[in-house]
C-alpha positions as a Markdown table, in Angstrom:
| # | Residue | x | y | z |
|---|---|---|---|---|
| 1 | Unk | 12.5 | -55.0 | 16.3 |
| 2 | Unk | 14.5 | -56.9 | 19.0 |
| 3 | Unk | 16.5 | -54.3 | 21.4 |
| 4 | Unk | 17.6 | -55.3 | 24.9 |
| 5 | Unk | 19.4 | -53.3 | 27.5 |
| 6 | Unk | 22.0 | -53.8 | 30.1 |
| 7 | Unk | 22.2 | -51.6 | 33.4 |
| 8 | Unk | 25.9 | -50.2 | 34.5 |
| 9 | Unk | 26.6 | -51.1 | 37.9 |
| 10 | Unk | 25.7 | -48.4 | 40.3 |
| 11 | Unk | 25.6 | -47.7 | 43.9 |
| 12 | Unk | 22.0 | -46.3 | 45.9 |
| 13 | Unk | 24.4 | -43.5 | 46.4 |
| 14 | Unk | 24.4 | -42.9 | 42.4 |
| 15 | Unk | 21.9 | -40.4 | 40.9 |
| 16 | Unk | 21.9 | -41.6 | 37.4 |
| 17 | Unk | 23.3 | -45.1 | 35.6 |
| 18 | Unk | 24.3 | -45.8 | 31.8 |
| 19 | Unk | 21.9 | -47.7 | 30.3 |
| 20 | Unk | 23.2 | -49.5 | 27.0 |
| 21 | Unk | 20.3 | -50.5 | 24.6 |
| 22 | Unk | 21.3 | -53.6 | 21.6 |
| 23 | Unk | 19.9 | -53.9 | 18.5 |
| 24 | Unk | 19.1 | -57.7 | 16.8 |
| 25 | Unk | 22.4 | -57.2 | 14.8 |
| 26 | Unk | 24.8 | -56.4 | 17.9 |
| 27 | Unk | 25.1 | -52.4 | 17.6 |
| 28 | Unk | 24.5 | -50.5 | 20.4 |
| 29 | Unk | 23.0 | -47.1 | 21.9 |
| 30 | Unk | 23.6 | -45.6 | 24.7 |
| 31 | Unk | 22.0 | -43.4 | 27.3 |
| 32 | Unk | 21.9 | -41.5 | 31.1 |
| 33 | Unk | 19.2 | -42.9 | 32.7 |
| 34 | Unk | 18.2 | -41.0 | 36.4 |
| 35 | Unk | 17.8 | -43.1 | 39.4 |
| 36 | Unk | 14.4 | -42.1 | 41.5 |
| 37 | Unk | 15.0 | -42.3 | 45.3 |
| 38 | Unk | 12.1 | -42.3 | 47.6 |
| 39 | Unk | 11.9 | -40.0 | 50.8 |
| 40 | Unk | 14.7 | -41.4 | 52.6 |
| 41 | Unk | 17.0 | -41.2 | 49.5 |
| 42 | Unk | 16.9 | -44.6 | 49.1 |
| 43 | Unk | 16.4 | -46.4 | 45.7 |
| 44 | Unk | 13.1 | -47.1 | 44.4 |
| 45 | Unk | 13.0 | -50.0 | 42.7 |
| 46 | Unk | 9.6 | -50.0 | 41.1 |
| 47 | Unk | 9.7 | -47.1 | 40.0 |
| 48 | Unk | 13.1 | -47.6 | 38.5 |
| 49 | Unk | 12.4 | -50.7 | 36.6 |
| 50 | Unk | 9.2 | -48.6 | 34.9 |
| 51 | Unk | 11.1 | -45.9 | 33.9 |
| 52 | Unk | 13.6 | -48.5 | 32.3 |
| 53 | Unk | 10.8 | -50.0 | 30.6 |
| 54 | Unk | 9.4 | -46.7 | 29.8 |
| 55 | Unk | 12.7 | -45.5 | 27.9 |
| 56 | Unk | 12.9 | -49.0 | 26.2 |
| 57 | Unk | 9.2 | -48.7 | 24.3 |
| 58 | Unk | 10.1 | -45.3 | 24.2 |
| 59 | Unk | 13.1 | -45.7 | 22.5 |
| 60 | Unk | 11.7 | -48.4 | 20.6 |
| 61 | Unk | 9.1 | -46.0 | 19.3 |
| 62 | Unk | 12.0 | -43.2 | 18.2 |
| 63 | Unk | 14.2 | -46.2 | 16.4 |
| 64 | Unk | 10.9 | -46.8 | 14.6 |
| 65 | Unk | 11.2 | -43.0 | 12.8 |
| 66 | Unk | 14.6 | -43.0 | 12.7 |
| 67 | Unk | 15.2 | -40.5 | 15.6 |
| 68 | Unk | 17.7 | -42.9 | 16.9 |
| 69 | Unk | 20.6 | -44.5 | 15.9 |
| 70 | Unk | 22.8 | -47.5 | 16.9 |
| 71 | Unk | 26.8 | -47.8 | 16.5 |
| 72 | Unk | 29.0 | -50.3 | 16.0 |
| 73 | Unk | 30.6 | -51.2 | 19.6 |
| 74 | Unk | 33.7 | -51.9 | 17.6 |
| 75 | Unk | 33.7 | -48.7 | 16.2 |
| 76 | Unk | 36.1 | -46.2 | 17.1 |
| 77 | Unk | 35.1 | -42.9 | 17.7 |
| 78 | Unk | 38.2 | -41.4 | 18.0 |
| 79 | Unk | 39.1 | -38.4 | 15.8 |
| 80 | Unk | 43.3 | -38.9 | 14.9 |
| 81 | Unk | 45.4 | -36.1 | 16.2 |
| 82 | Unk | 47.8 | -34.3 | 13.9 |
């Protein structure tokens, strides 16, 4: 099982970044992952990167039972209006 993720671009005055996860056939899922700060409310980086590997087995582990799904990114989700 082959998934990869890209990081949104954020700012160190963000508390949270989308994180999108792909599957080996190009579909997609997508999630809010928080930003830690240390003391000084700055970023911290190594705690960061292990909580994106964390959701990755994690998720990993869910896509596995099927607790998880991924969508088409060409897909619309968009319900017509009347």
């Amino acid at each position: 099982m082959d998934i990869t993720y890209t990081v949104a671009e954020y700012t160190t005055e963000d508390l949270s970044v989308e994180v999108t996860y792909t599957n080996e056939i190009g579909y997609v899922h997508k999630r809010m992952i928080n930003i830690p700060k240390d003391n000084e409310g700055n970023i911290d980086q190594t705690r960061f990167d292990q909580i994106l590997e964390d959701q990755l087995r994690g998720l990993k582990n869910k896509v596995s039972f099927g607790a998880v799904t991924f969508k088409d990114p060409n897909s619309s989700d968009d319900v017509p209006s009347d």
